[in-house]
BALOBA-1460 file (C-alpha; in Angstrom, 3 decimals):
// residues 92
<rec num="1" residu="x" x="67.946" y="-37.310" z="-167.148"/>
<rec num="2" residu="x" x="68.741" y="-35.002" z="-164.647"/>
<rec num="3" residu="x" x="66.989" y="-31.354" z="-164.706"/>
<rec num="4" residu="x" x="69.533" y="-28.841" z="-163.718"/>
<rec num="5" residu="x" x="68.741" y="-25.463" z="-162.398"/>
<rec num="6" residu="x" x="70.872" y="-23.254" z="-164.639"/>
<rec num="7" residu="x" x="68.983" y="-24.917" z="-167.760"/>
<rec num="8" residu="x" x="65.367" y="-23.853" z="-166.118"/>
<rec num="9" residu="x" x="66.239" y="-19.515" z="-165.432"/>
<rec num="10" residu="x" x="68.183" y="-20.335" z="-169.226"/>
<rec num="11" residu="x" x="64.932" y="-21.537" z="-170.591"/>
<rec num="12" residu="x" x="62.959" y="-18.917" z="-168.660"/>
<rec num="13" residu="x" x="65.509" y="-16.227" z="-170.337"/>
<rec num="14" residu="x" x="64.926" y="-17.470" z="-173.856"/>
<rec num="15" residu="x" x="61.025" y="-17.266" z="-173.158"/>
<rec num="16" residu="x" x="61.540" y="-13.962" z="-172.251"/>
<rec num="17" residu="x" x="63.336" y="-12.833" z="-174.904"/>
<rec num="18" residu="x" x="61.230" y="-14.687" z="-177.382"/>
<rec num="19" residu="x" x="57.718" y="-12.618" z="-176.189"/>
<rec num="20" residu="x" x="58.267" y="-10.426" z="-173.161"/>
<rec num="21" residu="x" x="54.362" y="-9.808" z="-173.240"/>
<rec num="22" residu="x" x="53.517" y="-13.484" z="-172.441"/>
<rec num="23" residu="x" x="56.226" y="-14.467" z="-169.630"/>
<rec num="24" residu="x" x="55.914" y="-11.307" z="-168.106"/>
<rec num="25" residu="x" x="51.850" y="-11.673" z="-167.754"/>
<rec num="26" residu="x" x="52.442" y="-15.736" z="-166.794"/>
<rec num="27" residu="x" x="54.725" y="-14.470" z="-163.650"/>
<rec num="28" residu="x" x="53.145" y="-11.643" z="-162.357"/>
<rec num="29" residu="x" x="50.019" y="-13.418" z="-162.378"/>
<rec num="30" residu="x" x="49.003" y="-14.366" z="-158.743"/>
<rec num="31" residu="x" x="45.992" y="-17.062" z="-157.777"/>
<rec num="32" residu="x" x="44.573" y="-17.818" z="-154.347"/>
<rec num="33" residu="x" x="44.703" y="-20.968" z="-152.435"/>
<rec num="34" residu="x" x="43.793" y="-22.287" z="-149.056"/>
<rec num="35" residu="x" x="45.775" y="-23.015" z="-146.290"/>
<rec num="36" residu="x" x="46.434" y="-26.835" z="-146.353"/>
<rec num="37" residu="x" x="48.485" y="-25.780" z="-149.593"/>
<rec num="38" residu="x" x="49.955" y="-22.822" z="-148.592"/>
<rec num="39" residu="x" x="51.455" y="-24.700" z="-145.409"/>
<rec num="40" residu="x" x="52.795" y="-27.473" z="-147.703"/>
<rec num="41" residu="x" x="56.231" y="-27.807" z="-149.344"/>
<rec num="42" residu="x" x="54.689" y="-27.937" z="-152.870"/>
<rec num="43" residu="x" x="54.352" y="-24.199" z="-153.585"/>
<rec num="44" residu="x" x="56.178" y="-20.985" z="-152.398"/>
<rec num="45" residu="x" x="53.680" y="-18.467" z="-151.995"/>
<rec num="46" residu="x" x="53.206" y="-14.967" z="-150.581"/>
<rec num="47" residu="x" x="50.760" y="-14.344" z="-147.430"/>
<rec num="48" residu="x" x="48.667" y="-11.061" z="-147.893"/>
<rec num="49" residu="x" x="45.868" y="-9.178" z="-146.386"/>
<rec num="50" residu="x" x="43.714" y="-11.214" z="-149.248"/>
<rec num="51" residu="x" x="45.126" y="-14.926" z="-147.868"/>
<rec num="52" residu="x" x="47.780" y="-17.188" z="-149.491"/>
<rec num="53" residu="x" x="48.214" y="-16.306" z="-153.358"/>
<rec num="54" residu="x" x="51.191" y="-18.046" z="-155.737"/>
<rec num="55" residu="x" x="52.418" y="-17.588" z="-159.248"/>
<rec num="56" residu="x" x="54.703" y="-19.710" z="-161.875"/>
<rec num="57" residu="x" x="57.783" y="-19.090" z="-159.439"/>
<rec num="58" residu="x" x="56.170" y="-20.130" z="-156.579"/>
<rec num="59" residu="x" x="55.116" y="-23.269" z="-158.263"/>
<rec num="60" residu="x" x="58.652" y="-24.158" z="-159.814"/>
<rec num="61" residu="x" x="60.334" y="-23.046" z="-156.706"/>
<rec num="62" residu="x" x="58.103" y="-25.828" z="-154.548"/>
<rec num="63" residu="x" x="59.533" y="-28.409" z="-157.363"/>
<rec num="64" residu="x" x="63.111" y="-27.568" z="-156.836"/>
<rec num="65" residu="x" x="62.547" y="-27.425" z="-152.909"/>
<rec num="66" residu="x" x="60.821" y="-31.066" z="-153.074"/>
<rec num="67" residu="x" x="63.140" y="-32.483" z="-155.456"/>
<rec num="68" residu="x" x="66.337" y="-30.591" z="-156.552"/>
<rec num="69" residu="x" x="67.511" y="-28.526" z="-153.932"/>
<rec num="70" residu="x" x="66.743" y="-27.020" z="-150.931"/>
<rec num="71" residu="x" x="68.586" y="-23.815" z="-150.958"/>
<rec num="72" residu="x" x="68.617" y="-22.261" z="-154.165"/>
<rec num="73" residu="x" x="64.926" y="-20.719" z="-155.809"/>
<rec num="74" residu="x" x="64.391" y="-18.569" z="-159.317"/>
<rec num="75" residu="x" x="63.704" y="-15.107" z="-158.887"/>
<rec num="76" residu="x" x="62.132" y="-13.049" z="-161.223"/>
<rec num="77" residu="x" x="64.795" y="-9.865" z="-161.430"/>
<rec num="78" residu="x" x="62.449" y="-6.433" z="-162.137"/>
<rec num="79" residu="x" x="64.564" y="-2.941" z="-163.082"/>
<rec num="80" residu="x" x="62.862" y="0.500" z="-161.225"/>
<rec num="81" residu="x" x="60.187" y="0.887" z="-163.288"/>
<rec num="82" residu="x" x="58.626" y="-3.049" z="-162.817"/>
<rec num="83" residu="x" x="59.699" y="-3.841" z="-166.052"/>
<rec num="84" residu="x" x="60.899" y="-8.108" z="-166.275"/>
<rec num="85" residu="x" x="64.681" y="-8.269" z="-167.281"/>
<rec num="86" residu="x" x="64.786" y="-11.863" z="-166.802"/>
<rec num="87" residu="x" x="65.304" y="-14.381" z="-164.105"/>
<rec num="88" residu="x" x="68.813" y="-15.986" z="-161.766"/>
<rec num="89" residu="x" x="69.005" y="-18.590" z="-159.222"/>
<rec num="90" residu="x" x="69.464" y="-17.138" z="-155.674"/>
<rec num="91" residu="x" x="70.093" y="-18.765" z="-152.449"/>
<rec num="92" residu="x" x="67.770" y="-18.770" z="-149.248"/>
């Protein structure tokens, strides 16, 4: 069966609108990890003053990268005030 990328943000979108509360605290949730990780194509992650650091996204979008597609990653779409409205594909 092939995973398609539409049916992962659709899935994403139903989770949000099911409990807002719970996918909003699973993707802005952050956790540290050392550089042998962070320099691998497994994970997408951010590089701060703290180190290397990932979330949900970044773990999904190293799936896609390694075995989907290349190009295209989930983003997390916020309005002004932070607030999750849900999540689209977008190309790199």
């Amino acid at each position: 069966m092939e995973i398609k990328l539409e049916d992962i943000v659709n899935q994403l979108n139903d989770i949000l609108k099911l409990d807002k509360e719970f996918i909003t605290n699973l993707v802005t949730s952050y956790e540290p990890m050392n550089t042998k990780l962070a320099s691998s194509d497994n994970i997408v992650c951010a590089h701060g003053t703290a180190g290397y650091n990932a979330g949900v996204i970044g773990l999904l979008n190293g799936l896609i990268y390694n075995n989907i597609n290349k190009t295209t990653r989930i983003a997390a779409v916020y309005n002004s005030n932070q607030e999750l409205l849900g999540f689209k594909l977008v190309e790199v």
